[in-house]
N, C-alpha and C positions, 0 to 999 in steps of 0.2 A: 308547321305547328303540329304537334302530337294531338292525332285522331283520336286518342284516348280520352281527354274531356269530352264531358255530356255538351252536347248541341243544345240551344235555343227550339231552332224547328229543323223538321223531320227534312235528310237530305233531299235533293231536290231530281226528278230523272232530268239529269240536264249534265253534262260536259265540257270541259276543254283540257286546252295545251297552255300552260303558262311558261314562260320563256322559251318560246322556239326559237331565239335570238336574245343575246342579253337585251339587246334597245326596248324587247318587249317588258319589260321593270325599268322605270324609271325614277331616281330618287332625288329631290333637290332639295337642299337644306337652307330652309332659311333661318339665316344667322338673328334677324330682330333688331342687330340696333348698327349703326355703323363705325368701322375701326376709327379711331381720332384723328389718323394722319401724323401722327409722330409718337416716338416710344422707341423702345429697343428689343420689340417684337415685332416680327415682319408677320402677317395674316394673309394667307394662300388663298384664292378662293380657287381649288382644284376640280375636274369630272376626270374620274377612272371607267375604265370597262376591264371586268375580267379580273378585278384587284378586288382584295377585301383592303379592310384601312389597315393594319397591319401589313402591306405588303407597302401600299402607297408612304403610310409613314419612314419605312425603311426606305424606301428611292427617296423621299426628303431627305432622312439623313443621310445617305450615302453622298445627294450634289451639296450640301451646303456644307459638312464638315460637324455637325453639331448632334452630340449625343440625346438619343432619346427621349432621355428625362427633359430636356429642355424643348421639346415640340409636343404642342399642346393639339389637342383635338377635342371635338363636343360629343361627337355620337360614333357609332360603327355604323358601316353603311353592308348591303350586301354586297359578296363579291361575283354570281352571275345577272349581273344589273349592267346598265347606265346609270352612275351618280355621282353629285357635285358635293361636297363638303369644304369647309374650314378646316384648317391647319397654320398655328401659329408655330414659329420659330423665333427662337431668341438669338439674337444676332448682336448682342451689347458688345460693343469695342470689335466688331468684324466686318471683314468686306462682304457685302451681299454677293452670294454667284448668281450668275446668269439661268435664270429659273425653268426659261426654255428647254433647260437641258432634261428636265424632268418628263418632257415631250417626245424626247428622242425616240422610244419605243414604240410610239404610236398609240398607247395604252393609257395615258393621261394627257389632261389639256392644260393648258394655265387659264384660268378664267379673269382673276383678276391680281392686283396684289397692292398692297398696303399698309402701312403701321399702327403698331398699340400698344398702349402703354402697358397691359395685364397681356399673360398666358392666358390662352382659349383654355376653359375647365367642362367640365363633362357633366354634359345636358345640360347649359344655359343655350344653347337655341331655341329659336320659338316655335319653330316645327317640322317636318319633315313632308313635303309636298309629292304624292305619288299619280304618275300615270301605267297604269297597267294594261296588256292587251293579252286578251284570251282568243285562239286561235281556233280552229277546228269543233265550232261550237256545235253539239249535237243534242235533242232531246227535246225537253218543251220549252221552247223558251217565251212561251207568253208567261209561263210560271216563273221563269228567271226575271221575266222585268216584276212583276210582283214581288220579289224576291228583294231586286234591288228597291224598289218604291219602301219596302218594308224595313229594310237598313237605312233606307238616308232618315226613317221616321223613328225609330228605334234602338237602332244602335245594335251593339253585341258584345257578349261578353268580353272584359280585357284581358282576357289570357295572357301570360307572357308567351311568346312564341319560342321555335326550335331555336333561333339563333341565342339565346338566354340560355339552352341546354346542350345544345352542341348537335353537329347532325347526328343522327338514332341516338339522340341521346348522351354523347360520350363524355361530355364536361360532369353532368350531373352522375355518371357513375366515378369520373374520377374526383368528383367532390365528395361522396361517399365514401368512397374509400381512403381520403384521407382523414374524415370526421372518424371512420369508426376502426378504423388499424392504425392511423398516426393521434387520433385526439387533435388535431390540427398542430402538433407538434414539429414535424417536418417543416422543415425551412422553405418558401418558395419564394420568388421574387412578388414585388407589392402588386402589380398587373394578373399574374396564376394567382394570387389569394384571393384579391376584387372577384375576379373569375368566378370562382368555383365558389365562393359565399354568396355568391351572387346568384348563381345557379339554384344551391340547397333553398336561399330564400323567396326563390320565385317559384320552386316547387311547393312552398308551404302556402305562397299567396294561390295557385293556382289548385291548390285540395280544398281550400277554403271559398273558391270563388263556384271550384263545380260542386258544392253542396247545395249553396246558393241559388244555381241554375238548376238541378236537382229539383228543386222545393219552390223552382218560379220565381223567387225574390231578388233575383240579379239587378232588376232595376228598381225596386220598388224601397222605398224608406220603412226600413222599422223602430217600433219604440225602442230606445237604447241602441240604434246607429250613431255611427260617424259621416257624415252629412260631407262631401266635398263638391264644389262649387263648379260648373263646368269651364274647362280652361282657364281654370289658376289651381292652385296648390292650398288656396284657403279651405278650410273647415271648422264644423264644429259637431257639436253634440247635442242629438233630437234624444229627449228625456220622454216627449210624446210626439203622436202624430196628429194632427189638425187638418182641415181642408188647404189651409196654405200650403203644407210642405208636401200634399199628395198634387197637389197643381203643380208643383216646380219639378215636382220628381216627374210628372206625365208629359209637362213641357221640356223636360232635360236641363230645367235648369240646375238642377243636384243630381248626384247621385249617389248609392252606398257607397263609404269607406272600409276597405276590409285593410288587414295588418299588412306591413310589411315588418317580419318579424325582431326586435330584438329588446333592449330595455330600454325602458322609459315609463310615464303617465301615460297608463291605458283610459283614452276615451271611451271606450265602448260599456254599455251597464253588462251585468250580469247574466242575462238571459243567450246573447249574442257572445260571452264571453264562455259559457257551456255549452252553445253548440259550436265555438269552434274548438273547444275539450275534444270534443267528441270527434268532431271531423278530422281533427291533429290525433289522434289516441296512437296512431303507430311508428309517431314523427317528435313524441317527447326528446327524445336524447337531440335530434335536429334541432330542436326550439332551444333548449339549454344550451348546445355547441355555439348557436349564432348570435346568442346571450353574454354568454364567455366570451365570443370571439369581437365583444365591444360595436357592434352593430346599435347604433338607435332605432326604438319603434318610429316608424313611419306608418302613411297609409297614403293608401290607392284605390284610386277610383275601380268601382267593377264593373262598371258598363264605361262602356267607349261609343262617343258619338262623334264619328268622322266628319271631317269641317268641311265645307263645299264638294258635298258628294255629287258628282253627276255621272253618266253614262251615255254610250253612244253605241248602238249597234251599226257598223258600218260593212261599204257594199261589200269587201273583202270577207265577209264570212265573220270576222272578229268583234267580239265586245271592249271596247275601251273605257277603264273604270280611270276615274280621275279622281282626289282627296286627299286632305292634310289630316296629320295626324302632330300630337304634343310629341313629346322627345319621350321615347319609355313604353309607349305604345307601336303595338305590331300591325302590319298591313295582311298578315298572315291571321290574324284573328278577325278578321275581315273577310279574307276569302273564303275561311274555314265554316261560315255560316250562311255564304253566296253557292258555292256548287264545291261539283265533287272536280277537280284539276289532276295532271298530271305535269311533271316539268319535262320539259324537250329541250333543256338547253343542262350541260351541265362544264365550269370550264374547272382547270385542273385541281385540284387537291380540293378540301371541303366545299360546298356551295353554299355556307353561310358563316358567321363571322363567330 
C-alpha cells in the first residue's frame, strides 16, 4: 500500500519482515455457498505459491483446452503468498482432463473439484481469510500489542491498496496516460480497461477517504452521509445524526459511505458533496472520463473492520495476525496502520496482482 495516505496513528517504533517465505501470507478464499454438483461448469478449488491468478488461470487453460473467456474466477489473490481460490471452467459437450496435471510443477495443488451450473463472477465470495507472520520483530512491542488491541476495536481506514495500482504505482500511471493522451479512445482488451478504470477510480475513492482521515471523520457519521451497514452492501442516507446512529457508528455497526465514482443518484446532501469538490479539485477531468466511460456510482465503506481478528506472539520471535476480510478490501490497509514492515520475500516478476 502507498505510504502516501495519511495514517490514523502515529507510526509505531516497532518492526518486521513480512514474507521471509511466501507461506508467511496466507490467503483462503472462502467461496460462501456450495457448487450444486451438476452443470457444465467444473469449480476448481485450487492453492498456488509463487503464482498471481493470472499465471494460475493460464495453467487452467493450458491443461483443459478452454479459452479464457470461459474460466471464471472471484478475486486476484497475491502472487508472493500461499493461497487457495476458485476457478470455474466451462466444460459443456467436453471431456474433463485429469486436473492433477495442474500439479505437475509443484506450484499448485488441487484442493477440491465439483460442478455448477453458473461461471464463478468477480467478487461474489464471502471473504477472504488471512494468516500473516511477521518475523524479526524489533522495538516496543508492548506498544504493538496496544496497537493491535486498538485495530481489532477500531478498525482502519479502507484504502484500496498497491495491488488496485500496480507495484510503484504503474497501472495507475498507465491509466493516466491513457485518460489524458488517448481520451480512453485506444482499444484495449475488456480485462486492461476493467484494470486501469479501476485503478483511476480507487485513486478518487482514496483522495476522498484521506481527507476524511485528515479531518478525523473516517469512522464517524455525518449529517448528509451515506450510511453502509457492516458486512453487506446495504445502505442508506443519514439526513441527521441522533444518539442511535452515533451508537452503531461507535459499535461498527455502520460506517461512512464515500463514492466509488461514476453516474448515477447521488445519496450524499450537499455539504459532503462540497467537500469532496474540493478534495477532487485536481481529479475533475478523472471524474468526467469515468463518467463517460459508463461506470455506475457506487459506494464504499471507509473504515474496514477485520472479522475474527486475533494475534499470537510466538516463541520463534514472530507475530502471527489472523483475519477475514469482505472481497474488495486490502490486508495491506491493515498492516499499513500496525507497524512499519519490510518484505523479505520477493519471487519473479511483479509481487502483486
Amino acid at each position: 500500500m502507498s505510504n502516501n495516505w495519511p495514517r490514523v496513528s502515529p507510526v509505531l517504533p516497532a518492526r518486521g519482515v513480512l514474507r521471509s517465505v511466501p507461506e508467511d501470507f496466507v490467503v483462503r478464499e472462502q467461496l460462501g455457498f456450495e457448487p450444486e454438483g451438476e452443470g457444465e461448469h467444473v469449480f476448481l478449488h485450487l492453492q498456488k505459491r509463487g503464482l498471481n491468478t493470472q499465471d494460475l488461470l493460464q495453467r487452467v487453460s493450458g491443461v483443459s483446452g478452454i479459452h479464457l473467456r470461459d474460466i471464471g474466477y472471484s478475486g486476484l489473490k497475491d502472487r508472493n503468498a500461499v493461497t487457495s481460490q476458485w476457478v470455474s471452467v466451462r466444460m459443456a459437450g467436453r471431456e474433463e482432463p485429469d486436473w492433477q496435471r495442474l500439479a505437475s510443477q509443484g506450484d499448485i495443488d488441487v484442493l477440491a473439484c465439483a460442478r455448477h451450473t453458473r461461471k464463478l463472477k468477480r467478487g461474489v465470495h464471502r471473504s477472504n481469510h488471512f494468516e500473516l507472520r511477521l518475523r524479526k520483530l524489533e522495538g516496543d512491542l508492548a506498544a504493538l500489542e496496544q496497537r493491535l488491541q486498538l485495530l481489532r476495536q477500531h478498525g482502519v481506514p479502507n484504502y484500496f491498496g498497491e495491488q488496485r495500482f500496480g507495484r510503484g504505482g504503474s497501472t495507475l500511471v498507465q491509466a493516466r496516460q491513457w485518460q489524458q493522451r488517448d481520451g480512453g479512445g485506444r482499444k484495449l482488451s475488456h480485462n486492461q480497461r476493467s484494470l486501469l478504470l479501476s485503478a483511476l477510480r480507487g485513486q478518487l475513492f482514496n483522495t476522498v477517504l484521506a481527507q476524511r482521515v485528515r479531518e478525523g471523520t473516517w469512522d464517524r457519521i455525518l449529517a448528509g452521509d451515506v450510511c453502509m451497514l457492516q458486512g453487506s452492501r446495504s445502505l442508506f442516507s443519514c439526513t441527521s445524526v441522533d444518539a442511535d446512529i452515533e451508537a452503531r457508528a461507535a459499535s461498527g455497526d455502520i460506517h461512512p459511505g464515500l463514492p466509488l465514482w461514476g453516474r448515477g443518484r447521488v445519496l450524499q446532501a450537499e455539504p459532503q458533496l462540497a467537500q469532496q469538490a474540493m478534495a477532487l479539485a485536481e481529479e475533475t477531468s478523472v471524474c468526467r472520463f469515468l463518467e463517460s466511460a459508463g461506470l455506475a456510482l457506487a459506494y464504499r465503506s471507509a473504515r474496514l473492520l477485520p472479522d475474527d481478528f486475533n494475534w499470537q506472539f510466538c516463541d520463534d520471535g514472530s507475530l502471527l495476525i489472523s483475519f477475514s476480510l469482505a472481497p474488495g478490501s486490502y490486508a495491506t490497509a491493515v498492516l499499513a496502520e500496525l507497524i512499519e514492515h519490510r518484505e523479505g520475500y520477493q519471487a519473479r516478476g511483479n509481487g502483486s496482482e
